[in-house]
N, C-alpha and C positions, 0 to 999 in steps of 0.2 A: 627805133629801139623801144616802143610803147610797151611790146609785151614783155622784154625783159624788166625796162623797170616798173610796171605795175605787177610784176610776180616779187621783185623785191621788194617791195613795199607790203606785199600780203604777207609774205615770209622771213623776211630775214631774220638772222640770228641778232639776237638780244645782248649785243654787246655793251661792257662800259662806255667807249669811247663812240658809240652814238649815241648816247643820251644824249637832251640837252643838260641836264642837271651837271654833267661831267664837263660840255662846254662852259658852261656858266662858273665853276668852280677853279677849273686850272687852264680855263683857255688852251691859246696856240701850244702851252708848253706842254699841257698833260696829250696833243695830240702828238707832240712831238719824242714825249718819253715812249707812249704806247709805241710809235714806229721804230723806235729802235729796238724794242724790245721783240716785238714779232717779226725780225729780219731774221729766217732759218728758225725759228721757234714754233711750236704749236701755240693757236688760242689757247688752249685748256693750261696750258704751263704758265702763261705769258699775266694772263688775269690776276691771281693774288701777289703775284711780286710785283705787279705797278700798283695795285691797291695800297701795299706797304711801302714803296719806291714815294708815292704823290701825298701819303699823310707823311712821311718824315720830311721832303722836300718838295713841298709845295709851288714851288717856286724858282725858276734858275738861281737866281739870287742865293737861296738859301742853300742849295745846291751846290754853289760855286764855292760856299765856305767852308764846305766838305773837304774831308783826307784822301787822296787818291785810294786808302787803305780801306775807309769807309763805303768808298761806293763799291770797291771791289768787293767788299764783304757783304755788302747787301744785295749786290747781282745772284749769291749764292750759285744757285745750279742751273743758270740760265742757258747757259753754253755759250762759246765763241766773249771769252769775258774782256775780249779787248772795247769789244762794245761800249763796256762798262766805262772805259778810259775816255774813249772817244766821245760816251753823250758828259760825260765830266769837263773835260776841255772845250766840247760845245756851249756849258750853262758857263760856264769860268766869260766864253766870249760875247755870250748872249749880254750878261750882264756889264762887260768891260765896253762892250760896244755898241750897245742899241739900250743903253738902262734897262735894264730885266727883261725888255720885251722881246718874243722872239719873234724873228722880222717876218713880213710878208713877201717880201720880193724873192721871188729864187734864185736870183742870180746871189744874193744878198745870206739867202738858206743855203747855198754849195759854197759860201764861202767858208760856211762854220766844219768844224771837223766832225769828219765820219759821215756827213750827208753827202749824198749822191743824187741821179736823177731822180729816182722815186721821194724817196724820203723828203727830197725838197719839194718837189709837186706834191705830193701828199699834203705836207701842212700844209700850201698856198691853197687848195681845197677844202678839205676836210675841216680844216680849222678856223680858214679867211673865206672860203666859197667863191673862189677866184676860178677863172677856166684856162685849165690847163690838161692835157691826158694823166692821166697815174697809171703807170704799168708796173705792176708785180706777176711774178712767174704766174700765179692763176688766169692773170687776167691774159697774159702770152698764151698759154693752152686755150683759152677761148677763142683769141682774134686767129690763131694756127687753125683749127677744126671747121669754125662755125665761118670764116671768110677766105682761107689761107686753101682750107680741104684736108690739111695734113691733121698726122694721129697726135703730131709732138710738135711743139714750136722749135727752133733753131737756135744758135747761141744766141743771147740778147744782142741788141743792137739798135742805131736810133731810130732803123727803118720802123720797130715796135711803138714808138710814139705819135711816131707820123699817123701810124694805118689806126690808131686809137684817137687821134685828135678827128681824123675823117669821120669818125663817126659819133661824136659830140654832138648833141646839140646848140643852138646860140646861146640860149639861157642860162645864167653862169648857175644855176640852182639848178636845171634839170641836167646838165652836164656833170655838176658832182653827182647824181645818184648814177648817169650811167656808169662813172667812174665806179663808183660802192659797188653798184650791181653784176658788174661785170666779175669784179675781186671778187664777189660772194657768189654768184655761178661756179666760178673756176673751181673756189675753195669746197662746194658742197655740191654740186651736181655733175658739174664737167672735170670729173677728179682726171688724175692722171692714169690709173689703173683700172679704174670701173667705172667710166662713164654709163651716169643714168640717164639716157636718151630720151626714157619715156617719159621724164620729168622735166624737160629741158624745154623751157619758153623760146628758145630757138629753134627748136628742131624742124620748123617748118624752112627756115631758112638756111639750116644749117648744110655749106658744101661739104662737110667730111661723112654726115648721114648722109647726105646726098647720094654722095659716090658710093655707099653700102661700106662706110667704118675702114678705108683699106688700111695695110700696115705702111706706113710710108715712110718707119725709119726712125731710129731715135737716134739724131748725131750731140745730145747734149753730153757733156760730160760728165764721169760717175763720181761720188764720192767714195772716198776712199771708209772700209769698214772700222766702225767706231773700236770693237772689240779687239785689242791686242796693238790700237795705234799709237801713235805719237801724241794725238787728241785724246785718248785715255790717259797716257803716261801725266800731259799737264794739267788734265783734269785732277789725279787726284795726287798730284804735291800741291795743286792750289787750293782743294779741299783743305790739307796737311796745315796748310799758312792760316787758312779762314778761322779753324776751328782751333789754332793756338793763340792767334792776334790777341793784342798787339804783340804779344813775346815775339821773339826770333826762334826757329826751330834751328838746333846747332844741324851742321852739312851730312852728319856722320848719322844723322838719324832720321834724314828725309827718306822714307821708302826705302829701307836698307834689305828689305825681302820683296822687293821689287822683280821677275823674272828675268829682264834684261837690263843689267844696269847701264848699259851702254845710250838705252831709250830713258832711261831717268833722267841719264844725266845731259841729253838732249833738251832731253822736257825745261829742267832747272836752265840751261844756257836761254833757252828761247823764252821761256819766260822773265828774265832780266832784261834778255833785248827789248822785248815788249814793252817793260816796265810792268809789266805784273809784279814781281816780287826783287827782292833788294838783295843783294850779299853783302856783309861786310864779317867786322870779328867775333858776332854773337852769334850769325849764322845767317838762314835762310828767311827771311818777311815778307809780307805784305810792302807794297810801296808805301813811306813814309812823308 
């Protein structure tokens, strides 16, 4: 893996969350906000709301004595804002259960809410420099093309961890860049729609240029279009909430020019289930 990560090391993108300055300042937890925050988000979005996310709450600690209402309100227009709930109920545990620190063990990081496989390898990495594989959907498009042959990786699965630990090195520090490395190929050269081959530190070895690019299939599953959904409808009564908070917006005035009220009023039941937003006899909130 020499040329991939000494291409990453010439190149990579200049992010917060590899500085050291950024380790040295908020530790395992500022690695652990940035990953929840770039699950489904772009870089470019994700950067000034943890800027603003890590100077208000520095700390799980200070974090955990936030208003469910608060961090909802500060997620603003991240998207997918249960996120929001779930790194909240994570610092709430961080701090009930490990004294503010957030742990190293993964078994120990999947047991906090909202982390999953990635998310938990990530911090034990990126944060502690422990070896373990990290796979995110970029780094799946790399191991699918450059060892797999195919154009698209396959639903995730744990077989993705396995064929990523095989190619780890021993060194628990050179194992995290292949980890970074591979995430940052995927994300900037080996995209999904326009891979740039003639830039690609692999392409000597790569089986899917090998076999001449074939199409071999995309069985991942689509999302569904933002415009006219269900994800629009509770995006903007939760806008509606954000930008009246802490008021109550009465029921009879959430989106009442909404085209389908029948999806408003979707939006409003799914977000209660959620705990996004609260009903009672003032009307429509923020969680309290």
């Amino acid at each position: 893996m020499r040329p991939l990560t000494d291409w990453y090391r010439a190149g990579a993108r200049d992010l917060p969350w590899r500085r050291a300055a950024f380790h040295e300042e908020f530790g395992a937890w500022g690695v652990l906000v940035s990953e929840f925050m770039l699950q489904q988000t772009p870089v470019s979005r994700v950067i000034p709301h943890l800027e603003a996310w890590l100077d208000r709450w520095p700390t799980p600690a200070t974090m955990a004595a936030a208003s469910a209402a608060e961090v909802v309100q500060q997620w603003a227009n991240l998207g997918y804002p249960r996120r929001a709930l779930w790194l909240h109920r994570a610092a709430i545990e961080v701090t009930a259960r490990h004294g503010g620190t957030v742990p190293r063990d993964v078994d120990a990081l999947l047991a906090l809410s909202g982390i999953g496989d990635y998310t938990a390898r990530a911090v034990a990495v990126f944060a502690y420099g422990d070896r373990h594989p990290v796979v995110d959907t970029n780094t799946r498009r790399v191991l699918a093309r450059a060892v797999e042959g195919r154009a698209q990786p396959a639903s995730p699965s744990r077989r993705d961890l396995e064929a990523m630990a095989a190619l780890l090195p021993a060194d628990d520090a050179e194992a995290a860049v292949v980890n970074a490395a591979a995430m940052e190929l995927g994300a900037t050269v080996c995209t999904a729609r326009s891979p740039r081959c003639e830039d690609c530190p692999l392409a000597e070895r790569c089986a899917w240029l090998a076999a001449g690019r074939p199409d071999t299939g995309d069985t991942r599953r689509r999302q569904a279009t933002y415009e006219g959904s269900d994800r629009q409808a509770r995006g903007a009564v939760l806008r509606l909430l954000r930008e009246a908070a802490p008021e109550a917006v009465p029921l009879a005035t959430v989106l009442p020019a909404w085209p389908d009220a029948r999806q408003r009023d979707r939006a409003i039941d799914s977000l209660i289930a959620d705990g996004l937003a609260e009903a009672d006899g003032e009307g429509l909130s923020l969680p309290r």
